[in-house]
Structure formats: C-alpha cells, structure tokens
C-alpha positions as CSV (number, residue, x, y, z in Angstrom):
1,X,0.0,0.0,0.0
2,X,3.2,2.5,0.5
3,X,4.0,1.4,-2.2
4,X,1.4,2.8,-4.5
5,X,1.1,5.8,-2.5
6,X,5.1,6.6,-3.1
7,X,4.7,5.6,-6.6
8,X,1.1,8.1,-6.8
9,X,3.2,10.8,-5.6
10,X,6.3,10.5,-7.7
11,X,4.8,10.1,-10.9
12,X,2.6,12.8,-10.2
13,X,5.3,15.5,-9.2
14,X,7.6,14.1,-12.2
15,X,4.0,15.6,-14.4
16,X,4.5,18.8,-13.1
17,X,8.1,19.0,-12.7
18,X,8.5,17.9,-15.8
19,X,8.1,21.7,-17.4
20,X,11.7,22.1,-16.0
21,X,13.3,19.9,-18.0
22,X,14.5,22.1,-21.2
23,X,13.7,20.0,-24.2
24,X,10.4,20.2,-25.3
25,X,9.4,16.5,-26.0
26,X,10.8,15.6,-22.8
27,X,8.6,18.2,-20.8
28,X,5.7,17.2,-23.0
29,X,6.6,13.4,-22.8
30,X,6.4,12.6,-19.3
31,X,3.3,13.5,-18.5
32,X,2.1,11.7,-21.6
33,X,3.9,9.0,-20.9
34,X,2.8,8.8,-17.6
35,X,-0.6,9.5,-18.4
36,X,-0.5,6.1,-20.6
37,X,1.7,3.7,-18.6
38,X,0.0,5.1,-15.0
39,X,-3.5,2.9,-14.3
40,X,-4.1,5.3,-11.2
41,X,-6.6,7.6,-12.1
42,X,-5.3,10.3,-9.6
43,X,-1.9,10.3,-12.1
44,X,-4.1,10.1,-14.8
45,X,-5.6,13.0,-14.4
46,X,-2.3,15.1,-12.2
47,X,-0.4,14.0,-16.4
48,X,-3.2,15.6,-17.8
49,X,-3.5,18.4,-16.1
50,X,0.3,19.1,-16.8
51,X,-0.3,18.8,-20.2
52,X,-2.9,21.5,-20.1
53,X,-1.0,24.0,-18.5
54,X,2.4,23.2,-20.5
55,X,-0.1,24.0,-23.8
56,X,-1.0,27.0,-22.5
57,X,1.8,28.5,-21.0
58,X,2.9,28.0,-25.1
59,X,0.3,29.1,-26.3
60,X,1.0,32.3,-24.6
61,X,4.7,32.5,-24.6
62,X,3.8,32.6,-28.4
63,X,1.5,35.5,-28.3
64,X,3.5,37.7,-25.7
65,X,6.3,36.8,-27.6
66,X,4.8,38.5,-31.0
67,X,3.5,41.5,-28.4
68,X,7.2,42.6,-28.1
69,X,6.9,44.9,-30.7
70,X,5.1,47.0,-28.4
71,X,6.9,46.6,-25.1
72,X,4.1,45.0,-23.6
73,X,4.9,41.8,-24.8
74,X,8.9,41.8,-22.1
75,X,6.3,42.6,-19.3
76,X,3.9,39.7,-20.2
77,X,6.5,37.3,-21.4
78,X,8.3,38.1,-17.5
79,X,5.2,37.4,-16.2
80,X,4.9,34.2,-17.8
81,X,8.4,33.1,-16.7
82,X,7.7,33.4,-13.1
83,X,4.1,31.6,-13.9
84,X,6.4,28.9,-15.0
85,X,8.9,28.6,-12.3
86,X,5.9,29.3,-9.4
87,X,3.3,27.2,-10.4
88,X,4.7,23.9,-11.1
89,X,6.6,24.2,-7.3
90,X,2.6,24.9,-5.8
91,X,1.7,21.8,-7.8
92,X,4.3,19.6,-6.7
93,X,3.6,20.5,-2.8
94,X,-0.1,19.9,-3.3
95,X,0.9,17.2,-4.9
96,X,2.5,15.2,-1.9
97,X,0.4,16.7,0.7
98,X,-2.5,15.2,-1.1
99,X,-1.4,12.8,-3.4
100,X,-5.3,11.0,-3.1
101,X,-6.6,15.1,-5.0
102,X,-5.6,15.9,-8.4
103,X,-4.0,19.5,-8.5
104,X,-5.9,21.6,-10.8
105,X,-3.9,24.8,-11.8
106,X,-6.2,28.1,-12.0
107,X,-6.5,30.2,-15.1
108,X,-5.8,27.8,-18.2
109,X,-7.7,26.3,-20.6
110,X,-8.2,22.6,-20.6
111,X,-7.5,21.3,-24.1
112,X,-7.3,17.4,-22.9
C-alpha cells in the first residue's frame, strides 16, 4: 500500500516537474507517458492536467512573444516566466500533501 502511495506521488510531481526539463518533448513526454503507462486515475488526471497548462503556457509565450513589438509583450513574457517557475513548485507540494486530490492549476484552458 506504501508502495502505491510513493509511486502516486512521484509520478505525479515528475507531471508537473516535468516543465523544468529544457527540451520540449521531454517536458511534453512525461506526463504523456505517464498518463498512458499510470492505471491510477489520480496520475491520470495530475499528467493531464500538466499537459494543459504546459499547452498553455505555449500558447501564450507565443503570443506575448509576438506583443514585443510593443513593449508590452517583455512585461507579459516576465510574467509568464515566473508563472512557470511558481506554479509547477505549488503543484508539486499539493501534490505530496495530497497525493489522493488531483492538482488543478487556475486560469488555463483545458485542451485534454
């Protein structure tokens, strides 16, 4: 029973730590990976939910990044880097203090 309460919270965190890995298919492919190999619905759904918000945070990395033309786009695209760096750690906490609760992260769309 440990066990699969260890293993819970490890693949989960690895879903959302994943974003700090540099390459994109690895950041991309844990999660996936996880979200096939894992038959715990909790990971399930902590993979998919990483997934969503690694989407989105490209999704608007690419549209600040075309708003530098007027300025705005450094603030936003600042922004966005600590959104990066912050969330994921709030996720990963949640994650092992209750690894039985899916984290949801606030403010993104859910594509999956």
């Amino acid at each position: 029973m440990s066990e699969d309460l260890d293993q819970k919270k490890v693949l989960s965190a690895l879903c959302h730590g994943s974003i700090f890995f540099g390459s994109l298919v690895v950041s991309a492919g844990i999660p996936i990976a996880c979200w096939l190999i894992s038959d715990d619905q909790t990971v399930k759904d902590n993979a998919r939910e990483a997934l969503n918000f690694h989407f989105n945070l490209w999704i608007y990395g690419i549209i600040f990044g075309l708003l530098t033309f007027i300025l705005i786009g450094f603030v936003l695209l600042g922004i966005l880097g600590i959104v990066n760096l912050v969330m994921p750690i709030i996720a990963i906490v949640q994650v092992f203090n209750n690894p039985y609760q899916s984290y949801r992260y606030p403010f993104i769309f859910r594509l999956f």
